[in-house]
C-alpha positions, 0 to 999 in steps of 0.5 A: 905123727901126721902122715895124712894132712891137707891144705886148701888145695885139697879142692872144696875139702880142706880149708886151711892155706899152706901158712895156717897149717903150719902155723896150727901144726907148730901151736900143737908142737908137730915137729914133722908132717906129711902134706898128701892133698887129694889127687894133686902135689899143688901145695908141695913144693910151697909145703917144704918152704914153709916148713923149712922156715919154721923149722917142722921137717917137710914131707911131701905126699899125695892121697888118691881117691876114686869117685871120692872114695879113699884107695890109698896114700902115698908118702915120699921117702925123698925126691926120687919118691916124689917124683914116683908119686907124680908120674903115677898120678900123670899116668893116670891123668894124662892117659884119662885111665882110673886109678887102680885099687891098689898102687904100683909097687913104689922103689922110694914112696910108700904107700899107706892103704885104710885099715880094713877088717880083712887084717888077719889075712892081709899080705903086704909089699915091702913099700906097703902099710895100713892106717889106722885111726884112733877110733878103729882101734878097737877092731884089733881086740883079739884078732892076730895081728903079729904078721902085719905087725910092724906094718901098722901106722897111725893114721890122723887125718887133718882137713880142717883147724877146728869146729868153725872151719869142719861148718865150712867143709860142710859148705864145700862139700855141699858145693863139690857136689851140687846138694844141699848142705842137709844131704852131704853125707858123712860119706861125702865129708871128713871126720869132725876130729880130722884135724891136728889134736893137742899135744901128746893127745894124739900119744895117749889115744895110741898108748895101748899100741905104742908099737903102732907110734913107733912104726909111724915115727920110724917111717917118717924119720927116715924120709928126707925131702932132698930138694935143693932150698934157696933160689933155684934156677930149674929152667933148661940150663944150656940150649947146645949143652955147654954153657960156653957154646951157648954164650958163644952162639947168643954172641954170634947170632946177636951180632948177626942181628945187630949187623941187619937191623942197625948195620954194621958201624951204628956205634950205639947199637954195638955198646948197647948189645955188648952191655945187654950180653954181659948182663945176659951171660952174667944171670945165666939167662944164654938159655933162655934167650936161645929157646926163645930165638929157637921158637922164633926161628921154627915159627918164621920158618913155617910162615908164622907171624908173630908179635913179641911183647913183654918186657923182653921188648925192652932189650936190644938184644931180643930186637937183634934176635928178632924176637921182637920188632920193637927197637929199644934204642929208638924208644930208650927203653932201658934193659934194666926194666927187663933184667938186673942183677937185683931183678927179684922176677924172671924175665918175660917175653910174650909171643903172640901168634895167629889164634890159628898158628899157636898150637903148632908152635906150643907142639913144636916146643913138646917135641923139641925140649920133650915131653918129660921136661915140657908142660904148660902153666896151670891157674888156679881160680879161686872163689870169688864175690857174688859167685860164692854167695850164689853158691853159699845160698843154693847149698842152703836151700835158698829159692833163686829169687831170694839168691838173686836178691842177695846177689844185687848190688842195688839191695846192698842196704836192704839185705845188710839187715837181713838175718839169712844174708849175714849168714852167708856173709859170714861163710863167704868171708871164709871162702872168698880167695880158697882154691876153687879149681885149677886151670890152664894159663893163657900161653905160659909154657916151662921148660925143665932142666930136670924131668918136670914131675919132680916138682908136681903131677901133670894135669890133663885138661880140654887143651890136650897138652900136659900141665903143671898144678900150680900157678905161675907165681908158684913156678917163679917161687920154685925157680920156673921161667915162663915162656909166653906163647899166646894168641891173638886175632889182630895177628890172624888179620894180618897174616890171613890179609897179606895171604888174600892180597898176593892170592887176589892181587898176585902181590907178595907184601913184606908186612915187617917194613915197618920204620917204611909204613911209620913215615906213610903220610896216607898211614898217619892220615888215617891214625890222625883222623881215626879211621881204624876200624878193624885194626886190632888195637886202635879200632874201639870208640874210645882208642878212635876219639884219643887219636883224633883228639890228639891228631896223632900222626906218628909212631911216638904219639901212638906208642903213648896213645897205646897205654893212656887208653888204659883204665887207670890212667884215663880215671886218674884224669891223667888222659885229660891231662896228657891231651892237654900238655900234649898240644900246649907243652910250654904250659906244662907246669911241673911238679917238681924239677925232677919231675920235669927231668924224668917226664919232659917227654911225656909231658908232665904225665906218668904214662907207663910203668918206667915212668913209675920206676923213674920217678920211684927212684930219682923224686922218692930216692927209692932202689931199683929192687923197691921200684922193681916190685912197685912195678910188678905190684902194679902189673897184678903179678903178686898174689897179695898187694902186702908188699906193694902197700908197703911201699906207701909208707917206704915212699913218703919216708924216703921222699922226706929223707931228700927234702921233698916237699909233703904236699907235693909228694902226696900228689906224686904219690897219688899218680903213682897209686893211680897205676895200681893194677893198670899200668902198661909197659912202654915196650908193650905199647910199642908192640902194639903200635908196630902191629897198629902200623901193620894192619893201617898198613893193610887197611890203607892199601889193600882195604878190601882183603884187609877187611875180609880178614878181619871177617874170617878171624872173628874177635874184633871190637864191633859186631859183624854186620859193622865189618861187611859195612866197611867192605862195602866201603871200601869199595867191594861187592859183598854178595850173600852166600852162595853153594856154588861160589862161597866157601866156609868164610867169607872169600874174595875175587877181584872186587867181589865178595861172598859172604861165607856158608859159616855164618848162616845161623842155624846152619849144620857145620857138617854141611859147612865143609861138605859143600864148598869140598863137593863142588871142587871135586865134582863141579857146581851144582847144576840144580836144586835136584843136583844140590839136594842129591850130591849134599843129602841134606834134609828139608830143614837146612836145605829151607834155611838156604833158599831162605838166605838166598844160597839156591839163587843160582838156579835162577828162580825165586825164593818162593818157587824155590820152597815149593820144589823143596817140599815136594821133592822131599817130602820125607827124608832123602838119602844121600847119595854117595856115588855118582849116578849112573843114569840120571833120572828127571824128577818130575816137573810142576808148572808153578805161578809166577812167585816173586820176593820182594826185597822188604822179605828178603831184607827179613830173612837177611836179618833172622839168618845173618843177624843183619840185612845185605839187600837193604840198610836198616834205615832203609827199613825205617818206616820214616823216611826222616834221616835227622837234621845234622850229619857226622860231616856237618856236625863240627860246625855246630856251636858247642851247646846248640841242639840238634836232631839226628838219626843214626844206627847203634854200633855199640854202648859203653856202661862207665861207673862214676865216682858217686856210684851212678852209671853213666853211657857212652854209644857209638852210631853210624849216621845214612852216609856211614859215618860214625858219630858217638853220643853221651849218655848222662844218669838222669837221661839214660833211665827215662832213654835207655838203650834198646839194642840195634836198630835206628835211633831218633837223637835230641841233644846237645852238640859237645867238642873235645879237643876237636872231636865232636859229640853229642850229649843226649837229652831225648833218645828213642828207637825207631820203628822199623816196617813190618815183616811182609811175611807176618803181616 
């Protein structure tokens, strides 16, 4: 008899997940129900699984609300309802249009409207009902109800399992609308009897009007949610229509590949893609490579860049495809990791692009597969730790200082006693993981064989491209695969470089020779010596020490390099260990013999996930469907880690069952968990070092445009000023902006560079383009006369300009330049949208001599850009003391001596420690450029903390790692820089 139920997705009203609710229902004895969560069909799909499995007749339903208030319900009569019901909610959602006051007329939904006084008169639809609930029934003593008679259903709401839970709502509530828990209205909430009543109560509250039960029991019996149970495979089926041709299409243009990237007679390769075909074929997965070579083909057709990664790196056939440019047979990565007929998941390929490229392509994917059938992926976020109390505390009422107090981790001790903390204890536990609200994935895009709002509504959200309500766990449990279509800098450096060489250097680059860039001896230097700086990936502090600590000077090294980096292992200790087995191999002691067969290459230590799965199955004796989900529980790709604690218990039992010593499996098992939530894919490490090789590529040889890219995409590791140092380095004449010569980002002729206008802080965007599009349709500007006319720009940002020294083209000072402005404006100019027919003078004002030095400009550089071109900020130093020791001297210290250096902040690195404490990592340039970094112990850092950018005085102690020096901080301090001329 409940036709109005809701789960947790029901956002900040419901509280109880899908699993409670049936288990609540099945307590009570409810044989069948509705699911009608509030403007969303999130749970409805998960709803009917469930239910299916214990045995409650599913029925899928969505409630609408506007401005939260109740319009009506609609229930589906079958699939084919369901999917009315989506596209009525999409419609509304897509077109950002408010839900009607009343529904469109629905062929298989019904639709439910509130019990209103107005019954007498009330005309309904074939498809239409009214609800009421047990406590309105009184309003139908002596009204005449026997025209609408057998349209009345009864109508029980469930929101909440019971008092505890309604106390819950309250909060939610309180948290939707951003009030305190005392002024939620009952307006705002549900009902406190909004929940599921015991058995047969629910029969005696209506048994006056049995006729209403009745009617409610017909209706719901006569739906039948007639979705196909089991696994499903819902994704696009054929990619030419026939599941032949497809096969037949793989096979071809896989040979084709095979024939270009290994040659025709290369005898391994034709095994391996023959092998990798039948698999392919076998799981129904034509389609899926297809529509991944076709996004390929539209995207490199176009003059896109792309990197393909995820596991799909792993297949041979995905390299022939071009999908990737990862070669399997190189890296023996086996097919296996990425599909097999026991593979509990679907298979994966991230495609990555240009930050600027992606939208086209995900565009290109709606038109091609049509919208109907074509969505992006959705999240869901959930509430989480220290937000949640923060929220929890202002419903309360609580002053934000007392919030703040219970927010700080430091207090933990002192609040665990404290009365009014143990409250919003106790209510975060019961919050902590609810849905908070949906999103949108990173790059997931799905592609249905059926129109995809059978399954779910479709969302709108900033990115202006339709969305599934459900996560990507959700859409591999209906039988969704995903395609990753995602985004990152380190490709827009690439492209835009390779663009900037053959426009500067009329050289055309083919950046895909990369088996040529991995055998460069000038590459590998550079790899060798960690000279990275704006190559995506291996740029960080920590990346550039690893690959001078292992003096990495080939592709493999790197590959490996790629995923010890990662958090789990460099914490488990296993990054120490790797360097050390690395440059000692014969030292290597094995924990067991089969350890030493399944990690000779990788030196005794676990590096990747495969190495996990290895060992899994040939120490532990586990199968490949165990291993498989280890493996995903360890990428974070399942929402509990149930099944991969599990495993725990499964692994020692099975290495026991083989004869495996306690003790030993007790450490492979800790090397194993070790990986939990940070182990990285060989054949993601590859691609990432194919892209590392690219862009070394570029650095080593064309420095200069290399850099200027790395400046017009943003999103490297380092702050700006660091990658116009590296300009200079390279040899480049880096000039400040200038109205008649830059462009919005930073442009480059020759060797001369112009920083962009978009970089100027405080400067307005309209003018960012405005100028650079008026001086390639009418010429530079003549004067400031001429600039201030042409632009219509106001005194304030045209102050802004003479300040950053973009006016220094008309060959006066700063100073002079600021006297003009003023007296030619005065007041607001307006803009002169026409070209003048005769040129009026302004009149001209015989000035002083006005002179800036470089100090004011240097000042003005540093508030308008964030760092100083015409000086360094050692230059600024009122000290000319530079320090002691250089980068370059510092290995001949002994390890120990102490030494003094002066060096310019580039960045920190806060590391929790084992006990709790904190310690730091920073990494400065010294007065020649060169890096040097510095450690930071607990008991120093507190009395020396950091103090942002600047020059810092550096006492401490001379540290070596495998080669690579540092120092070990005792005294640390900032250096003053000379007063601002201007304030002084």
């Amino acid at each position: 008899m409940y036709l109005n139920v809701h789960s947790q997705y029901s956002l900040r009203y419901g509280t109880m997940p899908i699993e409670k609710l049936i288990e609540e229902a099945a307590f009570r004895g409810v044989t069948q129900m509705a699911l009608t969560d509030i403007n969303n069909s999130t749970g409805v799909m998960e709803f009917m699984r469930a239910c299916n499995k214990n045995g409650i007749k599913p029925i899928g339903g969505i409630e609408f609300r506007r401005n939260k208030q109740l319009l009506y319900i609609g229930v589906a009569k079958d699939k084919e309802g369901m999917k009315e019901l989506n596209d009525f909610l999409t419609e509304h959602n897509l077109e950002q249009k408010e839900l009607p006051d009343k529904a469109k007329a629905f062929k298989n939904a019904v639709v439910i409207y509130p019990y209103r006084n107005d019954i007498e008169t009330r005309v309904l639809g074939e498809n239409e009902y009214l609800g009421i609930r047990f406590d309105e029934l009184h309003s139908l003593h002596g009204k005449d109800i026997n025209h609408i008679k057998d349209k009345l259903l009864a109508l029980q709401p469930v929101f909440v399992a019971d008092k505890l839970e309604y106390r819950l709502h309250e909060y939610l509530r309180g948290i939707d609308l951003n009030t305190l828990l005392t002024m939620v209205t009952p307006e705002d909430k549900c009902s406190s009897t909004d929940l599921f009543l015991p058995a047969g109560e629910l029969e005696a509250k209506f048994s006056k009007y049995a006729f209403i039960l009745d009617n409610t029991r017909k209706l719901m019996d006569g739906c039948k949610m007639n979705y196909a149970q089991g696994k499903v495979h819902l994704n696009r089926k054929t990619f030419t229509g026939s599941t032949n041709d497809d096969k037949a299409l793989l096979e071809k243009l896989a040979m084709e590949g095979m024939a270009y990237r290994y040659g025709k007679k290369n005898k391994d390769a034709l095994k391996k893609v023959e092998k990798e075909l039948k698999v392919i074929n076998d799981l129904g997965y034509c389609a899926y490579f297809l529509i991944t070579w076709d996004i390929i083909r539209y995207s490199m057709a176009k003059g896109y860049y792309h990197v393909g990664r995820g596991s799909g790196a792993n297949s041979t056939v995905a390299f022939c495809l071009r999908i990737t440019d990862v070669d399997p047979l190189e890296l023996d990565l086996y097919f296996e990791r990425f599909l097999n007929a026991q593979r509990t998941s679907p298979p994966d390929f991230d495609i990555d692009y240009s930050w600027d490229e992606r939208e086209d392509v995900q565009d290109y994917i709606f038109k091609r597969y049509g919208k109907d059938h074509t969505a992006l992926l959705g999240t869901m976020s959930t509430f989480k730790d220290r937000s949640v109390i923060r929220e929890i505390g202002k419903v309360m009422g609580l002053p934000k200082a007392e919030i703040d107090g219970f927010t700080d981790p430091a207090k933990a001790a002192v609040n665990r006693d404290n009365a009014t903390f143990k409250k919003i204890t106790a209510i975060y536990e019961m919050m902590k993981e609810m849905p908070n609200q949906r999103s949108i994935h990173a790059g997931g895009v799905l592609i249905s064989e059926e129109p995809i709002t059978y399954y779910t509504a479709l969302d709108f959200p900033p990115k202006g491209m339709a969305t599934v309500q459900w996560d990507m766990y959700e859409a591999e449990a209906i039988g969704y695969d995903k395609y990753d279509i995602l985004s990152q800098r380190g490709i827009g450096h690439i492209k835009e470089a390779v663009r900037l060489v053959e426009e500067n250097q009329q050289r055309k680059i083919d950046i895909h020779q990369v088996k040529v860039f991995m055998k460069d001896a000038n590459l590998n230097n550079k790899l060798k010596t960690g000279d990275s700086i704006g190559c995506f990936y291996i740029e960080s502090p920590a990346m550039r020490q690893l690959l001078t600590k292992l003096g990495c000077e080939n592709y493999l090294t790197l590959v490996a390099a790629s995923s010890i980096i990662r958090p789990g292992v460099a914490q488990s200790g296993m990054m120490k260990a790797y360097i050390q087995n690395f440059h000692k191999p014969d030292a290597v002691e094995y924990l067991h013999p089969v350890m030493k067969e399944q990690l000779e290459d990788t030196f005794g230590v676990m590096v990747y996930q495969e190495d996990v799965i290895k060992i899994c199955i040939h120490y532990a004796g586990m199968d490949g469907t165990d291993a498989d989900i280890l493996r995903r529980g360890m990428s974070g790709k399942y929402r509990s880690k149930i099944e991969f604690n599990k495993l725990v218990e499964k692994f020692h039992d099975s290495a026991k069952a083989l004869g495996r010593p306690e003790n030993i499996t007790a450490e492979v098992w800790r090397q194993v968990y070790s990986f939990a939530g940070y182990s990285f894919s060989k054949a993601h490490s590859a691609s990432f070092a194919v892209e590392s090789y690219q862009s070394l590529f570029l650095k080593t040889y064309y420095p200069q445009e290399f850099m200027v890219a790395v400046l017009n995409n943003y999103g490297g590791f380092y702050t700006r000023w660091l990658y116009v140092h590296e300009l200079q380095k390279a040899g480049a004449k880096v000039h400040l902006p200038c109205v008649n010569v830059s462009t919005s980002v930073v442009s480059i002729k020759g060797s001369d560079a112009y920083l962009g206008l978009i970089g100027i802080q405080g400067f307005e965007n309209k003018f960012i383009e405005l100028i650079p599009e008026d001086v390639k349709l009418n010429g530079a500007f003549a004067d400031l006369e001429d600039f201030v006319k042409r632009t219509g720009m106001g005194l304030e940002q045209v102050i802004i300009l003479i300040r950053v020294g973009a006016l220094r083209f008309t060959g006066k000072s700063k100073k002079t330049l600021l006297w003009e402005v003023h007296m030619m404006l005065g007041g607001k100019v307006k803009p002169v949208n026409h070209a003048e027919l005769f040129h009026l003078e302004s009149k001209h004002y015989a000035l002083p001599e006005l002179i800036n030095t470089e100090l004011e400009d240097a000042y003005h550089e540093l508030e308008l850009l964030g760092f100083p071109l015409s000086l360094s900020m050692f230059d600024l130093l009122r000290t000319a003391y530079r320090g002691d020791v250089r980068t370059n001297n510092l290995i001949q210290y002994v390890v120990g001596q102490t030494v003094k250096m002066v060096g310019l902040y580039v960045c920190e690195k806060t590391v929790h420690m084992k006990n709790g404490k904190k310690m730091w990592f920073g990494t400065f340039l010294d007065a020649d450029g060169n890096f040097f970094d510095t450690t930071h112990f607990p008991g120093s850092t507190p009395t020396y903390p950091f103090r942002g950018k600047g020059c810092y005085l550096i006492l401490g102690k001379v540290v070596e790692d495998f080669g690579f020096p540092s120092v070990e901080v005792v005294k640390f301090a900032k250096l003053p820089i000379v007063d601002n001329p201007v304030m002084a």
